[in-house]
C-alpha positions in Angstrom: 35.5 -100.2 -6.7 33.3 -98.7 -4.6 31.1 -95.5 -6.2 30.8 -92.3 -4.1 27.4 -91.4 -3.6 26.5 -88.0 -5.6 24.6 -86.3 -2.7 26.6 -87.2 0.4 30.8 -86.7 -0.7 33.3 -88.5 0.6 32.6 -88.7 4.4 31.6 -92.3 5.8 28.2 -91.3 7.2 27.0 -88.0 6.3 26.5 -85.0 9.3 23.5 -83.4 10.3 23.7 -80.2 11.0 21.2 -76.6 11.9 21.7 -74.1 9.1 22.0 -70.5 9.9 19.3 -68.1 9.8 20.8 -66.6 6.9 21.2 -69.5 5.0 17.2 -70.4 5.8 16.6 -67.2 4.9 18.3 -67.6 1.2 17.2 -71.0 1.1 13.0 -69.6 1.6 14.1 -66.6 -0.9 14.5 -68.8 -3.6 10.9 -70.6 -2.7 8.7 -67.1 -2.5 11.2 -64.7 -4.9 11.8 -66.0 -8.2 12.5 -63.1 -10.1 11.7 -59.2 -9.8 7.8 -59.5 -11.1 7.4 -61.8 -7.7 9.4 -59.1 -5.2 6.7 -57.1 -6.4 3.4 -59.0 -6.5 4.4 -59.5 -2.6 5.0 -56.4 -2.0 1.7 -55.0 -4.0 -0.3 -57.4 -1.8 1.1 -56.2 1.6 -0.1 -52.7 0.7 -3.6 -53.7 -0.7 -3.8 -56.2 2.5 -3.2 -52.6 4.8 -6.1 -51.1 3.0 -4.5 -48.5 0.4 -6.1 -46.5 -1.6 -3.3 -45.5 -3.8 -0.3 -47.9 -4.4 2.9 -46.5 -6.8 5.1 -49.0 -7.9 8.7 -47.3 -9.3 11.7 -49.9 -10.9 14.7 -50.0 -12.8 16.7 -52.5 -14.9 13.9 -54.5 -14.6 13.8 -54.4 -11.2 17.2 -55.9 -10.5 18.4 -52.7 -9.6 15.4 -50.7 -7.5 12.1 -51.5 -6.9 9.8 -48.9 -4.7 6.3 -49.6 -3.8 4.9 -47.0 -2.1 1.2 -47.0 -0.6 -1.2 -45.0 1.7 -2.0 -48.2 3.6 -2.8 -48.1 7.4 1.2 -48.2 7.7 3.3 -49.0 10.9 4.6 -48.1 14.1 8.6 -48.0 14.6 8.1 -50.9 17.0 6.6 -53.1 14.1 9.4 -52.5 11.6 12.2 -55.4 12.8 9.1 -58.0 13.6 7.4 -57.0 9.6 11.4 -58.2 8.7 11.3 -61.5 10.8 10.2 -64.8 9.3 7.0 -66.2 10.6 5.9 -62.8 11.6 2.5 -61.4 10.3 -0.5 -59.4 11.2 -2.9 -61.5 9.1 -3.5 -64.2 10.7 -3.0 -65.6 14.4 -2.1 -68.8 13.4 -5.1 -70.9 15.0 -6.7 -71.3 11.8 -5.2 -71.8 8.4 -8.5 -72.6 6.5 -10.5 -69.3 6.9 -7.9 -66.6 5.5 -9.1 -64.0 4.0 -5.8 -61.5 2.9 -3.3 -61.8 0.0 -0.6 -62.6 2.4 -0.2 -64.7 5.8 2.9 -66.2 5.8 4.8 -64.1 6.9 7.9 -65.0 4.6 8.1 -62.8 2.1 10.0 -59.5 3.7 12.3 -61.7 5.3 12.9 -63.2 2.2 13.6 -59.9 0.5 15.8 -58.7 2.9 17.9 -62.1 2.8 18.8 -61.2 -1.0 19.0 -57.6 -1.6 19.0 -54.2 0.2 15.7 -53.7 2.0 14.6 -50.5 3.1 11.4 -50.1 4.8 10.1 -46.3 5.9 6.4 -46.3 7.0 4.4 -44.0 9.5 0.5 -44.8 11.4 -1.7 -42.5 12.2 -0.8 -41.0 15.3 2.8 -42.3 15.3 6.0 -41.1 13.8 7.6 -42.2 11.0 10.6 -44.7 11.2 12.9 -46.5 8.8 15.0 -49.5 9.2 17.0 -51.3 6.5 18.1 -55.0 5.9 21.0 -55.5 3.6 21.6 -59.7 2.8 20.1 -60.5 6.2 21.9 -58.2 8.4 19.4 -56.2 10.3 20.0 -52.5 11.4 18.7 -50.1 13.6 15.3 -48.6 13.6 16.0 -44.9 13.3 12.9 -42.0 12.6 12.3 -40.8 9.5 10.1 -38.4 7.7 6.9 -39.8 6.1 3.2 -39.5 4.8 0.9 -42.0 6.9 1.6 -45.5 4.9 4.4 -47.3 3.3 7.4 -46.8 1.3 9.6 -50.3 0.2 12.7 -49.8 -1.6 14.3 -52.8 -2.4 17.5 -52.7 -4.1 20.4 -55.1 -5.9 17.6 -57.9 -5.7 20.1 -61.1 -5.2 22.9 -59.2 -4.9 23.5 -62.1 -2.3 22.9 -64.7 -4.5 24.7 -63.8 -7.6 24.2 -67.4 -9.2 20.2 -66.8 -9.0 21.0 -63.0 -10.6 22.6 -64.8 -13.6 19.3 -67.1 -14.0 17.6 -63.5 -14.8 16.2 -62.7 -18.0 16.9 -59.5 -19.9 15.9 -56.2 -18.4 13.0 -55.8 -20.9 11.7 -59.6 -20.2 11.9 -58.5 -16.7 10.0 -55.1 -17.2 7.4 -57.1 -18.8 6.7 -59.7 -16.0 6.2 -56.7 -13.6 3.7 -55.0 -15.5 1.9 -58.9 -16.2 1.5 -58.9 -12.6 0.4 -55.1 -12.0 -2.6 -55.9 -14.2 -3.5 -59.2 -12.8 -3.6 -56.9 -9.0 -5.0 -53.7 -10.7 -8.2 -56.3 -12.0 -8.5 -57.7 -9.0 -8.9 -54.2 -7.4 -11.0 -52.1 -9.3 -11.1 -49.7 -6.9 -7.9 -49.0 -6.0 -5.3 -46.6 -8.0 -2.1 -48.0 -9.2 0.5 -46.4 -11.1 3.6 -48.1 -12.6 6.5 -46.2 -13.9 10.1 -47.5 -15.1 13.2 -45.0 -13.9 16.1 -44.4 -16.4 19.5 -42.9 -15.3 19.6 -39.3 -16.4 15.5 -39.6 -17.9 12.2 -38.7 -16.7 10.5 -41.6 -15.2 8.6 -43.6 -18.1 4.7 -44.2 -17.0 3.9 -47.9 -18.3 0.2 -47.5 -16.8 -1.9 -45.4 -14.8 -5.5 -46.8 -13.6 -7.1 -44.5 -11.6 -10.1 -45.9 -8.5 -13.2 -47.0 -10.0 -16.6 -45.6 -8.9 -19.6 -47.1 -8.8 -20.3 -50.1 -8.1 -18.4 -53.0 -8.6 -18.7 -53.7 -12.5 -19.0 -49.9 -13.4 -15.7 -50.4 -11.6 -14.0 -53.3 -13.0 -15.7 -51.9 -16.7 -13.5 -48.9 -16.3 -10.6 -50.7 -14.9 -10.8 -53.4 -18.0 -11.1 -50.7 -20.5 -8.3 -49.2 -19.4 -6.3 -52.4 -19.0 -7.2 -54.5 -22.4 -8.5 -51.8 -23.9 -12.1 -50.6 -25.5 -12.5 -53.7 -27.6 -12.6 -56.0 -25.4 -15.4 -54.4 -22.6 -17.3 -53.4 -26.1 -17.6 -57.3 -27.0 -17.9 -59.1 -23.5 -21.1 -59.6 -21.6 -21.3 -59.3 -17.9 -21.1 -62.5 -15.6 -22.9 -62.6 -12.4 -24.1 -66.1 -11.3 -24.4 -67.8 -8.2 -24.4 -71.7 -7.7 -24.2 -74.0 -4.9 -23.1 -71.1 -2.5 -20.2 -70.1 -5.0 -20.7 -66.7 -7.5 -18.8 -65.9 -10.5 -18.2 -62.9 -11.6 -16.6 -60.7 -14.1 -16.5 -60.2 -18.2 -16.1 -62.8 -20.8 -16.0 -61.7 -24.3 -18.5 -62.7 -27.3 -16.8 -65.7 -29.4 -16.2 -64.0 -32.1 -13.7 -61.4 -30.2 -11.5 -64.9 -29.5 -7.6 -64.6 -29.3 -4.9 -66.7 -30.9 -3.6 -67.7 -27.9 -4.5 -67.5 -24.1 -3.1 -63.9 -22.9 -6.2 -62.4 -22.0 -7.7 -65.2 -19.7 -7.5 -64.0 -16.5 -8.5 -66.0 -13.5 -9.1 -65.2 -10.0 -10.4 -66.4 -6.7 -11.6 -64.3 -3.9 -10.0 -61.4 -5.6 -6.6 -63.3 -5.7 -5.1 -64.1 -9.3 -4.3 -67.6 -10.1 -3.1 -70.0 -12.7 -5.6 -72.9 -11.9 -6.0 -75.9 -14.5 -9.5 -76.5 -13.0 -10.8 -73.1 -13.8 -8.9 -72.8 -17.0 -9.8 -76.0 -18.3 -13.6 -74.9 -17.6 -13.5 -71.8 -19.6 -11.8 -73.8 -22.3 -15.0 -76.4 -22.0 -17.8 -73.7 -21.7 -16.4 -72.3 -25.1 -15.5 -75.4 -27.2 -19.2 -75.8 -29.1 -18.5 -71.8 -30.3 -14.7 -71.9 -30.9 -12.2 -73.6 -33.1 -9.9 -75.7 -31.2 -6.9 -73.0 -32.6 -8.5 -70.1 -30.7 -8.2 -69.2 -27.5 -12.1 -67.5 -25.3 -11.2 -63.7 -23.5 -12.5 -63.6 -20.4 -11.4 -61.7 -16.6 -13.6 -63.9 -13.9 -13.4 -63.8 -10.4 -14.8 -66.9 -8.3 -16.1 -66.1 -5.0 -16.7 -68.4 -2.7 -16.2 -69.5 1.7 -12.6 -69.2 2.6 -13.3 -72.4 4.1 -13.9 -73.8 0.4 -10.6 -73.2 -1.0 -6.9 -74.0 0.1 -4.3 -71.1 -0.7 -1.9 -72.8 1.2 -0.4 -75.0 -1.5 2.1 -73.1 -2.5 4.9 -70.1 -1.0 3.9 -68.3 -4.6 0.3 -68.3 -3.8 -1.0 -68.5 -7.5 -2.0 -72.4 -7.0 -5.4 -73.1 -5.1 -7.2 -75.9 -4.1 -10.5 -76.4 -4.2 -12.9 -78.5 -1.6 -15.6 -79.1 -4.1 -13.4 -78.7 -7.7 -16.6 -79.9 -9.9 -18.8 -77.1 -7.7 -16.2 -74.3 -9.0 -15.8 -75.8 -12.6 -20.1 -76.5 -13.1 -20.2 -73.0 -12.0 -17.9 -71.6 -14.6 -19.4 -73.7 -17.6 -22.9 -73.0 -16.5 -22.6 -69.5 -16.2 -21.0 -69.1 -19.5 -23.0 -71.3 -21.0 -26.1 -69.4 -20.1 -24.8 -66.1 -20.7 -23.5 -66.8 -24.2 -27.0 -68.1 -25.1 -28.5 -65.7 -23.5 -26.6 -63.0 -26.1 -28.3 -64.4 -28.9 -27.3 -63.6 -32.2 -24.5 -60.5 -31.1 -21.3 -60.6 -32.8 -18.5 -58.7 -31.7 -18.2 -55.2 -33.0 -14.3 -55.5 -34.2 -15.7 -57.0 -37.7 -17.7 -53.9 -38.2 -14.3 -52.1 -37.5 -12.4 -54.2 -40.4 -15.2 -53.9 -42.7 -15.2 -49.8 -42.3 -11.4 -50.2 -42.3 -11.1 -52.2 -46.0 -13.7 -49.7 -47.0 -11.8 -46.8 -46.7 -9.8 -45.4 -49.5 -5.9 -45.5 -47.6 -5.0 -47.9 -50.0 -3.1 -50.7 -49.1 -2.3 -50.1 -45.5 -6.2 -50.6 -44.8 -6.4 -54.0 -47.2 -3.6 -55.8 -45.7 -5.9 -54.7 -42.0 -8.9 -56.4 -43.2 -6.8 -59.6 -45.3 -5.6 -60.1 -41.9 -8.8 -60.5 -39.8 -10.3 -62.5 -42.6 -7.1 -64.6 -41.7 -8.1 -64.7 -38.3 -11.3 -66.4 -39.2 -10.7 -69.3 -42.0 -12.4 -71.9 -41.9 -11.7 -75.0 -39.8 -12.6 -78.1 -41.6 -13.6 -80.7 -39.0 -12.8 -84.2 -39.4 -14.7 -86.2 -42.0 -15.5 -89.6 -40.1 -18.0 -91.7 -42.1 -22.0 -90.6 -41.0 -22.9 -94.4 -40.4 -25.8 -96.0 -40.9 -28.0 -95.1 -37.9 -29.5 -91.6 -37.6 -32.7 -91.7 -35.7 -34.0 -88.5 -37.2 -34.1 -86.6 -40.3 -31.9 -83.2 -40.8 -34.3 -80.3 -41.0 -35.6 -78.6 -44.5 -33.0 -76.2 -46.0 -35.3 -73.5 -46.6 -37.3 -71.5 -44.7 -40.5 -70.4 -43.6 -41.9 -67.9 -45.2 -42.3 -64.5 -43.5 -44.0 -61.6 -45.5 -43.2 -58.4 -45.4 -46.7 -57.6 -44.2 -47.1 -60.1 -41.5 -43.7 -58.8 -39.6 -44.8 -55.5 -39.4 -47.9 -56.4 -37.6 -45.9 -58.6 -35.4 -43.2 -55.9 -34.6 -43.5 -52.8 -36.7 -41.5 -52.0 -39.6 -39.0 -54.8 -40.0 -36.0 -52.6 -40.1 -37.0 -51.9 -36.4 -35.6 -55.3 -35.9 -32.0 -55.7 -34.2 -30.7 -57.3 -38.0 -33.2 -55.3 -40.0 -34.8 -55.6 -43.5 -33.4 -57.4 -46.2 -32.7 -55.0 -48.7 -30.5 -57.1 -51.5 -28.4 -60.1 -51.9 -24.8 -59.4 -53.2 -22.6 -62.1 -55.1 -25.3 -64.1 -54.7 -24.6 -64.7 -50.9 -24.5 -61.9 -49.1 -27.6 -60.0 -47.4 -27.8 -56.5 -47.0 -30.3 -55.4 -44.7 -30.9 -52.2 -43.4 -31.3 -51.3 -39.8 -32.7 -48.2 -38.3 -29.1 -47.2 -37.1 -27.1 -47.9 -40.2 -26.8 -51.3 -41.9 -25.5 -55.3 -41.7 -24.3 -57.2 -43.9 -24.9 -61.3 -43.4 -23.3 -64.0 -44.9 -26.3 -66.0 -45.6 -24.6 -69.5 -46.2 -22.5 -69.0 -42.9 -25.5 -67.9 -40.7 -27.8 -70.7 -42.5 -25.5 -73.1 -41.3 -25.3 -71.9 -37.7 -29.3 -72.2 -37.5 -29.4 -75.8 -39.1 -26.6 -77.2 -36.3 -28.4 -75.5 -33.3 -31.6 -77.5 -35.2 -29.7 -80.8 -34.7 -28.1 -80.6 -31.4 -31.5 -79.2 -30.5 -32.6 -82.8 -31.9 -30.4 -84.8 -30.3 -30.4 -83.4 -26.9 -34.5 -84.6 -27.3 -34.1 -88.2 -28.7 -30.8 -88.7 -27.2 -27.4 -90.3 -28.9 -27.7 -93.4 -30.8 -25.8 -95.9 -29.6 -24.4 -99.2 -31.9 -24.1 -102.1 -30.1 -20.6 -104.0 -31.1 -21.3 -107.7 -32.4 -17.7 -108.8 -30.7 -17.1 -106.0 -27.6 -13.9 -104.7 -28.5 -11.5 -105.5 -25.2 -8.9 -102.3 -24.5 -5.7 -103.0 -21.9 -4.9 -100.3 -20.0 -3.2 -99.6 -16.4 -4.8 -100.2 -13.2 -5.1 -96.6 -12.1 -6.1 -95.9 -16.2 -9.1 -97.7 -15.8 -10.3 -96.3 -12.9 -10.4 -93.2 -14.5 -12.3 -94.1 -17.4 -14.4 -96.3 -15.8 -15.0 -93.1 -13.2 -16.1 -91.2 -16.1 -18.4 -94.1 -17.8 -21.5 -92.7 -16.8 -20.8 -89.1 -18.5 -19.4 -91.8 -21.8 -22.4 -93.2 -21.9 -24.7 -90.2 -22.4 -23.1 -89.7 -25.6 -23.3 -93.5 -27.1 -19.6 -94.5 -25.6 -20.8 -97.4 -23.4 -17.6 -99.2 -21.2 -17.4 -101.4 -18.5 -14.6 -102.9 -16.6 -12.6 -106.6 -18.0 -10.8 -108.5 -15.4 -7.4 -106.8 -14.0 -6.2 -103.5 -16.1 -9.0 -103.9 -19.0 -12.1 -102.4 -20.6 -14.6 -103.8 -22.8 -16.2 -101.5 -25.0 -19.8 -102.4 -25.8 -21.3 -99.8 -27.8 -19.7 -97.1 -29.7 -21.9 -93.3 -30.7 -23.7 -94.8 -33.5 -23.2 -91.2 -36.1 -19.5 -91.9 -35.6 -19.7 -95.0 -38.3 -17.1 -97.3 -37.7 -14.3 -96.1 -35.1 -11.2 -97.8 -32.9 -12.9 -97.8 -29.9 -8.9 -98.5 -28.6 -7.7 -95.0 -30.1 -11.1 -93.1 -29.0 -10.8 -94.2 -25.3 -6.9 -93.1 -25.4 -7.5 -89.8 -26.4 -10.3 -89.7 -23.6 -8.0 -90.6 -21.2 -5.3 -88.0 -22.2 -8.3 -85.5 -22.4 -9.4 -87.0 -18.4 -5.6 -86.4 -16.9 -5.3 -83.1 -18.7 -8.3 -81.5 -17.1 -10.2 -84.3 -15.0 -12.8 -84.1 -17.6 -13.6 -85.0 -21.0 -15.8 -84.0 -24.2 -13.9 -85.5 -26.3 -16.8 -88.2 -27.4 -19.3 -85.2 -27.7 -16.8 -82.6 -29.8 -16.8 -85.8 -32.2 -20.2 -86.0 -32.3 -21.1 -82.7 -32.9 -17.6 -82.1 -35.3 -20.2 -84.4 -37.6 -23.5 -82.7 -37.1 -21.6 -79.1 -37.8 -20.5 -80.9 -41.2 -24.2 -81.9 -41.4 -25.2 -78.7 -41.4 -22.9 -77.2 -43.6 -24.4 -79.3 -46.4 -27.8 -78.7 -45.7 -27.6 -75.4 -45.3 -27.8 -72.4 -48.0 -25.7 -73.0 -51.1 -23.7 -69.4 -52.3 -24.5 -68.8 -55.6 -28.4 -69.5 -54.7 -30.6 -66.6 -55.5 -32.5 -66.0 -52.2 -36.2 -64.1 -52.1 -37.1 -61.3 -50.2 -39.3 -63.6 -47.4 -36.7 -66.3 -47.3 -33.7 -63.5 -46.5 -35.8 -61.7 -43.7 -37.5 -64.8 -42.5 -33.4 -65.9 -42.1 -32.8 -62.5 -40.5 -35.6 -63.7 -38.0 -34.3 -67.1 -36.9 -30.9 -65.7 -36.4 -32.4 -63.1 -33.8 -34.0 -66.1 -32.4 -31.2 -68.5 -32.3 -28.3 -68.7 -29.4 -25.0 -68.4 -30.8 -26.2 -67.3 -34.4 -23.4 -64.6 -34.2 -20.9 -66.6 -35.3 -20.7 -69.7 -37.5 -19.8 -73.4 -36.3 -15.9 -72.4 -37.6 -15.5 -69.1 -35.5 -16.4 -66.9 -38.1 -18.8 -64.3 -37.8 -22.0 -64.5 -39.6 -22.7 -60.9 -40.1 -21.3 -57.5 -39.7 -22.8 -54.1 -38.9 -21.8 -50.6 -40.0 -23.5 -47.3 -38.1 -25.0 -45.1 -40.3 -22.5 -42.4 -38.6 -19.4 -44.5 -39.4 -20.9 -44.6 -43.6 -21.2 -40.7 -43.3 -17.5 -40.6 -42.3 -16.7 -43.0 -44.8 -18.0 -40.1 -46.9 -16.6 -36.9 -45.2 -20.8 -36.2 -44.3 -19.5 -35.5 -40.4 
């Protein structure tokens, strides 16, 4: 019995056949317009492409019902109205060049597209023109008729797949909906400090509901994108990031990330864009991800909003109808660029914590009662400790840990240096508490450090200081230790040998579809070189790259360090507790411990007085 093939029916040999323009045009809907939130990044991004200053976005049921952008944009003429609604049709581009575009938009799909599945309505006046309206309703076109209007756009767009009512059932709830739309307002408001957007949901019968205002920035571009941010994610997060601006083999990055102690249970506030267009790129993601790892616990997630800037020429945005997926020429230009850049600037910020634990601490200190507990239970939560692995040390270290205690820094001798130590950014040491915990007084108010925490920060930077000058021990294996993977598996690993082999992991190719491991990172002890190079593989098709062998590596010095750092319970001197106070001001990332945590918090004297009704 012969089967009927599932794609073809019944007929002997299958037809070909030209579909109908309407059916090309539901077909290309379904490609560009997935759901409400991508009717109106498209249409957003028309309006910013024709230069508006002021773009108003109004919807209802989530959009399904209405959607109404409405911009001060350059606008158009009645004669450009049935060509903006024709596939293929565009003012961005000419066409001769597809590698040097430099709008949102160019092709030219995504009115069309809109018009195909719902009721399209298009009104818009130039300067020097009349206004003129024309409407599209499931692909049928009307006639251009003239219209009152302010110079610029106005898009309604109603029944959204009306036309397609199996794609309407696919939707998600009005509120789901709702949310998506506002996701991707704040994506384009970031991306254009200094242009005002205003989003507002309409109810039947009810005032229209604001969900954000973001007025123009002014200034210049990061007083710009400061306000915009502030407004956006809030105070918090513009308090506690530090500003990026780097330039690197003729690409610049730019933006806010935020300290690591302000980190995030999950990835929401990563925002990433290129040219000024937001994407979801696993190149730039997985970048931030690696410029943060030696700061972070693998359960917490870096803030940051960065833009990369770069040649149009550099990057493709034609890989998908969507437009969030990019291409890059040089991928490892754009992904050195971010980690550098980070890298640096997170060093470069010292021994700064974010300000939120000052804001717990002042918050369990006030007398609400429980309300202001639970708060501060919470963020201490937020912050427990994640125990690395405990692999066995091994018998090879090539150098010593440092002394646990410190040098000694009298009172005396600071104040020459640098005037009256509590002129210093973490003060003078004024008492230790529960045997742990410094106080130190500041001349604004006062921090409090956990000594054992912050000890243990300066003894790893020590070590990895140390290592990075005598280099990785490597043990050489007695038998080489022969691993079987597939051809194109190999090639990966073997493509990433050299970058193994800085950190002790030395490979090199075994016949057909097999590598021979010949040494191993010596501090790891003794390690299945088979299960170490698969998870370095998974790590290398995740994100192209791996530091898998040197998180390992330093998982064991930051275990090193917490044993030979400060003990709680140890009863600390006044020149060993300021001398500690001066390292941490010294010492790149000596904010926050090798867990996460924060190593100290600070209190304004003004916040203590309010604690106390002084104000």
């Amino acid at each position: 019995m012969n089967a009927v093939h599932p794609n073809i029916g019944d007929a002997a040999r299958p037809v070909i056949r030209a579909l109908d323009e309407a059916a090309i045009n539901r077909i290309a809907a379904g490609e560009v317009v997935e759901r409400p939130a991508s009717a109106v990044k498209e249409l957003v991004e028309n309006a910013i492409d024709a230069g508006a200053d002021s773009i108003r976005v109004d919807y209802a049921a989530g959009g399904k019902v209405l959607i109404r952008v409405t911009d001060d944009g350059c606008g158009m003429s009645a004669d450009d109205l049935p060509l903006a609604v024709a596939r293929h049709a565009t003012s961005k581009i000419d066409g001769s060049d597809l590698l040097n575009i430099r709008s949102f938009g160019f092709r030219g799909e995504a009115l069309a597209s809109l018009g195909a599945v719902g009721r399209l309505t298009l009104t818009s006046r130039s300067d020097g023109q009349m206004g003129a309206t024309l409407t599209v309703e499931g692909g049928r076109m009307g006639a251009v008729r003239p219209a009152s209007a302010a110079r610029g756009t106005m898009i309604e767009l109603r029944d959204l797949f009306y036309a397609t009512p199996a794609r309407l059932k696919f939707l998600r709830s009005d509120r789901a909906e709702a949310q998506a739309i506002a996701d991707v307002m704040r994506r384009l408001a970031m991306a254009q400090p200094k242009v005002s957007f205003v989003v507002s949901e309409l109810s039947d019968g009810e005032a229209p509901r604001q969900i954000f205002r973001s007025e123009a920035g002014t200034g210049d571009f990061f007083d710009a994108l400061h306000a915009r941010l502030a407004n956006l994610l809030g105070r918090d997060f513009v308090e506690n990031a530090l500003a990026i601006d780097v330039e690197r083999e003729g690409m610049r990055l730019t933006g806010y990330a935020a300290l690591p102690t302000y980190s995030r249970g999950t990835s929401v506030q990563q925002f990433m864009f290129v040219n000024g267009r937001p994407v979801l790129d696993r190149v730039l993601l997985g970048a931030l991800r690696v410029a943060y790892f030696d700061v972070l616990p693998r359960d917490r997630h870096p803030a940051a909003v960065l833009n990369v800037i770069c040649d149009p020429e550099r990057v493709d945005v034609n890989v998908h109808p969507a437009k969030s997926e990019v291409r890059f020429r040089e991928p490892d230009a754009a992904r050195s660029l971010i980690i550098t850049g980070l890298r640096t600037a997170l060093s470069d910020a010292g021994h700064r914590a974010s300000s939120t634990g000052g804001d717990a601490t002042l918050a369990a200190l006030r007398p609400e009662g429980v309300f202001a507990q639970d708060g501060a239970q919470s963020q201490a939560r937020v912050y427990q400790m994640q125990r690395p692995s405990q692999p066995s040390l091994g018998r090879a270290l090539a150098w010593q840990a440092p002394q646990t205690g410190f040098a000694e820094a009298p009172q005396a001798r600071m104040e020459q240096a640098g005037g009256p130590a509590q002129d210093f950014p973490l003060g003078a040491a004024k008492a230790q508490l529960h045997a742990n915990y410094i106080v130190a007084q500041t001349a604004s108010g006062m921090v409090i450090v956990d000594a054992h925490a912050a000890h243990e920060r300066l003894v790893y930077e020590r070590l990895k200081r140390q290592m990075a000058e005598s280099g990785v021990t490597a043990q050489a294996l007695l038998i080489p230790e022969i691993v079987e993977f597939s051809v194109p598996d190999c090639q990966r690993l073997l493509d990433a040998a050299a970058d193994l082999a800085r950190f002790g992991l030395v490979i090199e190719p075994f016949g057909q579809g097999a590598i021979a491991v010949r040494e191993t990172p010596a501090i790891l002890g003794i390690v299945s070189a088979a299960a170490l190079l698969r998870d370095v593989l998974d790590e290398l098709a995740d994100t192209g790259h791996s530091q898998l062998v040197q998180a390992k590596i330093e998982a064991i010095l930051s275990r090193m360090a917490c044993h030979g750092s400060v003990r709680t319970g140890r009863q600390m001197r006044a020149d060993e507790m300021n001398a500690l106070l001066r390292e941490m001001e010294q010492t790149p990332h000596s904010g926050q411990c090798n867990h996460g945590r924060p190593t100290y918090v600070e209190l304004k004297l003004s916040d203590i007085e309010r604690l106390f009704g002084r104000t």
